[in-house]
C-alpha positions as CSV (number, residue, x, y, z in Angstrom):
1,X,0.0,0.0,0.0
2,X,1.8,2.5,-1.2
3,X,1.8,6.6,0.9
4,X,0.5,9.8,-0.8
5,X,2.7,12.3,0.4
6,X,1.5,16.0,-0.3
7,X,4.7,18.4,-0.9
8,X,4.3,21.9,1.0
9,X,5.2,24.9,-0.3
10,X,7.0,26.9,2.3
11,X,7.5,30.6,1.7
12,X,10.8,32.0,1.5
13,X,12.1,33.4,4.8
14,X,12.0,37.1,6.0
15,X,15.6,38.4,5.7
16,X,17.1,40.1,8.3
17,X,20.1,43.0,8.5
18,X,21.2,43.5,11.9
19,X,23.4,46.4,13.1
20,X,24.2,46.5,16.6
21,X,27.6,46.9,18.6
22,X,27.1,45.0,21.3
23,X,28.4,41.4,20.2
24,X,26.5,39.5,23.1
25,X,23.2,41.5,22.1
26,X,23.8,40.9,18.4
27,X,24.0,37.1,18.9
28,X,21.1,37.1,21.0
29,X,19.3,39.1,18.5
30,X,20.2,36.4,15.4
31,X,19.3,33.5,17.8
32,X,15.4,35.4,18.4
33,X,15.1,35.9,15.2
34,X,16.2,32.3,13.8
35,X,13.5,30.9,16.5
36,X,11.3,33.1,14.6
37,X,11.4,31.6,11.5
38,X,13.6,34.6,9.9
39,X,16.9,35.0,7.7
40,X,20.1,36.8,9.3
41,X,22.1,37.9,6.0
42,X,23.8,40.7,7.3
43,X,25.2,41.0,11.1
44,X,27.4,44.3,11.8
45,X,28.7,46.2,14.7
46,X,28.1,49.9,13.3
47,X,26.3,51.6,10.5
48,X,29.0,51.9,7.9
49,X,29.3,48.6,8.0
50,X,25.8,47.9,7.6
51,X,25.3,50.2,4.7
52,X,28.0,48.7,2.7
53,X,26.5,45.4,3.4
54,X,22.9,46.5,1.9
55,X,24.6,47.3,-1.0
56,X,25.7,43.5,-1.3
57,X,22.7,41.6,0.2
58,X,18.7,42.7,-0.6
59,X,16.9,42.4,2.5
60,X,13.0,42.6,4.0
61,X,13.6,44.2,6.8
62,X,16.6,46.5,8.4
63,X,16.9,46.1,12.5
64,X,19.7,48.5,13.9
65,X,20.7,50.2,17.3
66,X,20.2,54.0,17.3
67,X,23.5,55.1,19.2
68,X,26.8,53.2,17.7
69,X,30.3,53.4,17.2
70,X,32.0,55.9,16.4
71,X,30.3,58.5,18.3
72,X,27.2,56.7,19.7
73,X,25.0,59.3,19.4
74,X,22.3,59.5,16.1
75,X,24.3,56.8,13.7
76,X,21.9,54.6,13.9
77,X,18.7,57.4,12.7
78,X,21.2,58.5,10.2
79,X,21.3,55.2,8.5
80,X,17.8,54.5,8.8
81,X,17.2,57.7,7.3
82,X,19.5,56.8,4.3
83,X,18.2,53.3,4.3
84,X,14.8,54.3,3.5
85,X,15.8,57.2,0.7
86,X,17.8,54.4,-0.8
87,X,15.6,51.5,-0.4
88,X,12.4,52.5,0.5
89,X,10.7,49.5,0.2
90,X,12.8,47.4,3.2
91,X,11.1,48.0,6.3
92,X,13.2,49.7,9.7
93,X,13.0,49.0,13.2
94,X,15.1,51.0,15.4
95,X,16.3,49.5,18.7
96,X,17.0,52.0,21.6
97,X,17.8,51.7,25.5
98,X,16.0,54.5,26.2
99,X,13.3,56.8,25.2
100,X,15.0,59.5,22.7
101,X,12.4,61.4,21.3
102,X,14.4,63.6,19.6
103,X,15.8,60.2,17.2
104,X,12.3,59.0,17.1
105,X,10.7,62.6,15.9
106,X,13.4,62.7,12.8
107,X,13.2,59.4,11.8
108,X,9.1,59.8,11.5
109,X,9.0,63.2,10.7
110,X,9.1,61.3,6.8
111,X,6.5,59.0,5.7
112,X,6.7,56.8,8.8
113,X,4.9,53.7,6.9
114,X,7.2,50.6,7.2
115,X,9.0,51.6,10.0
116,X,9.4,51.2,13.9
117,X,10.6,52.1,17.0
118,X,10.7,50.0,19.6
119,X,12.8,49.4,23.4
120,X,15.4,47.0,23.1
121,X,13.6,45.0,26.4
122,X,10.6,45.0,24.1
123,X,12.1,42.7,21.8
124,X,12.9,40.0,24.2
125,X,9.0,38.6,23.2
126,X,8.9,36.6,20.4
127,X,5.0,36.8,19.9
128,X,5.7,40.9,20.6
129,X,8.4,41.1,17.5
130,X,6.5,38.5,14.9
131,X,3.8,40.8,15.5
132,X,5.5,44.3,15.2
133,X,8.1,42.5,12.0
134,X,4.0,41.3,10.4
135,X,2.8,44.9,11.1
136,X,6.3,46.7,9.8
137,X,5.7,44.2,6.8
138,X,2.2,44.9,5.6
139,X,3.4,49.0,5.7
140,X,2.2,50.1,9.0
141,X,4.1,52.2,12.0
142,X,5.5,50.3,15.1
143,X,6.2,52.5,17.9
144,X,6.5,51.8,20.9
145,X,4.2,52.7,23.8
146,X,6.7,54.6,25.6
147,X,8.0,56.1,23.0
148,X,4.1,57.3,21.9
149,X,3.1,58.6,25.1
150,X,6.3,60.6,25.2
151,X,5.7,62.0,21.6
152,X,1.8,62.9,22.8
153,X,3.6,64.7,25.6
154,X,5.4,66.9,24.0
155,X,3.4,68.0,21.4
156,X,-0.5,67.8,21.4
157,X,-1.2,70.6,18.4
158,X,-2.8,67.6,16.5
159,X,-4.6,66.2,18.8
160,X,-5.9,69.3,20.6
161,X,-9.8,68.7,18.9
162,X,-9.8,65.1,20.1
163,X,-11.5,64.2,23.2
164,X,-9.1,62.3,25.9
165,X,-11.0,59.0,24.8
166,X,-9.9,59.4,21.4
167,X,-6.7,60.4,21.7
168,X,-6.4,57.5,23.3
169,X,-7.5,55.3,20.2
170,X,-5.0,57.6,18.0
171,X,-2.3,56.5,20.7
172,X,-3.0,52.6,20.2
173,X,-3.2,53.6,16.5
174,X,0.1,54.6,16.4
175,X,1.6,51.9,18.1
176,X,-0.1,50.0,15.4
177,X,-3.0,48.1,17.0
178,X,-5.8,46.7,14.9
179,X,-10.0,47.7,16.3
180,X,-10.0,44.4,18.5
181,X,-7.2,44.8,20.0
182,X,-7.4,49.0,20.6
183,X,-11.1,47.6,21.9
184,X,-9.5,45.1,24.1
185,X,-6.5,47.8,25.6
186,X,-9.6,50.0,26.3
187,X,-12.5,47.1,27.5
188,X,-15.0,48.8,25.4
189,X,-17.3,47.2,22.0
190,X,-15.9,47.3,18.7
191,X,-19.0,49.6,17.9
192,X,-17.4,52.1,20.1
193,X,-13.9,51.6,18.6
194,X,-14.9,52.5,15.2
195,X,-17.2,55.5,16.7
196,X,-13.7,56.9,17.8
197,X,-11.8,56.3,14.8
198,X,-14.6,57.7,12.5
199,X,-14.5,61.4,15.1
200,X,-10.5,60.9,14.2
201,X,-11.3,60.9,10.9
202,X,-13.3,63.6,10.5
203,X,-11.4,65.9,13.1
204,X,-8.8,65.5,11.3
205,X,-9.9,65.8,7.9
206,X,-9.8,63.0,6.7
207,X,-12.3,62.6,4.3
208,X,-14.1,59.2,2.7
209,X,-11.8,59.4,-0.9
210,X,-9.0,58.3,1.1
211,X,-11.1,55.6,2.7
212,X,-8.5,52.7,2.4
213,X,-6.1,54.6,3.4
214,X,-7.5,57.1,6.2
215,X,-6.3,55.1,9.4
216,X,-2.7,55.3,8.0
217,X,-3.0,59.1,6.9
218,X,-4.9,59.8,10.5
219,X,-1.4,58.2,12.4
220,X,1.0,60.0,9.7
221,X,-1.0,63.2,10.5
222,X,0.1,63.1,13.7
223,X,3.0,61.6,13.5
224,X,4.4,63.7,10.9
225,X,3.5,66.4,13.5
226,X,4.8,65.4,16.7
227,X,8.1,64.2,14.8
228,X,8.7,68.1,13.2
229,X,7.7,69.5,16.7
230,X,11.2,66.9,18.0
């Protein structure tokens, strides 16, 4: 009796550049992301290095420390920055220690789609960076919630005609949560959700012709904002 075997077709693996000078980080990084399912191509210590390398090797997505040799201060933003003139399809997620508003305002202050922003102790979930790599990947902003409340802080010009509630949903926008789960964050209906983002919307104006598009344009809106107020 002879075995029908049915041959998968696996999709090819999400590829991977890495910058970051910290050598025990960096191979802690390439072992998360090999548990993930991904492709490390390119592993550097510093952004020259890592620039020279994208030249060589086409990747999906770009993950890099902001502060590294040889000043560790904005390389990191600075290649990101160039990375996305150059390439601007390969998504960017920027690792930090801290909070730095001032990195995280330049590096959005352009269209932020496709790219992230995220604590380094963030990353240390798998589940947490499949999902902010799946989000960066369909073209949407991952920031993260330190990093937005920070950014609200600081400058609230666009947000000024929103109620607390819904500047609340714009937050969880920006960090790049879908209706159930900003409904979930929140313990209200999904009714109420889209009640919210439809006042967004139209506070912002943001009208229907831009209807497939208005929840990234509402979150660019303010991003764009926030990041030239930085």
């Amino acid at each position: 009796m002879t075995e029908s075997r049915q041959t998968e077709v696996l999709a090819p693996a999400l590829r991977i550049a890495l910058a970051e000078d910290s050598g025990l980080l960096r191979e802690g990084l390439i072992r998360l992301f090999d548990e993930a399912g991904y492709e490390t191509v390119v592993a550097v210590g510093d952004a020259e290095q890592l620039l020279a390398e994208l030249e060589r090797h086409p990747v999906d997505l770009v993950v890099l420390d902001v502060r590294m040799p040889p000043g560790f201060r904005d390389e990191g933003v600075r290649a990101a920055l160039a990375i996305r003139e150059r390439w601007p399809d390969r998504s960017v997620l920027l690792l930090s220690q801290h909070v730095e508003l001032v990195y995280a305002g330049e590096l959005l202050a352009g269209d932020p789609s496709g790219v992230g922003y995220l604590l380094k102790d963030r990353v240390a979930s798998l589940d947490e960076f499949r999902d902010a790599v799946a989000r960066l990947r369909a073209g949407g902003t991952v920031l993260d919630p330190e990093v937005v409340r920070g950014l609200m802080q600081r400058h609230r010009d666009p947000v000024e005609r929103l109620t607390s509630r819904e500047g609340e949903v714009l937050g969880l926008m920006a960090e790049g949560k879908s209706n159930p789960e900003i409904g979930a964050a929140l313990v209200v209906s999904a009714g109420a959700v889209e009640k919210h983002i439809s006042a967004i919307f139209q506070k912002l104006g943001l009208t229907d012709t831009a209807s497939g598009h208005r929840r990234v344009l509402a979150v660019l809106t303010w991003l764009r904002s926030a990041g030239e107020a930085s």
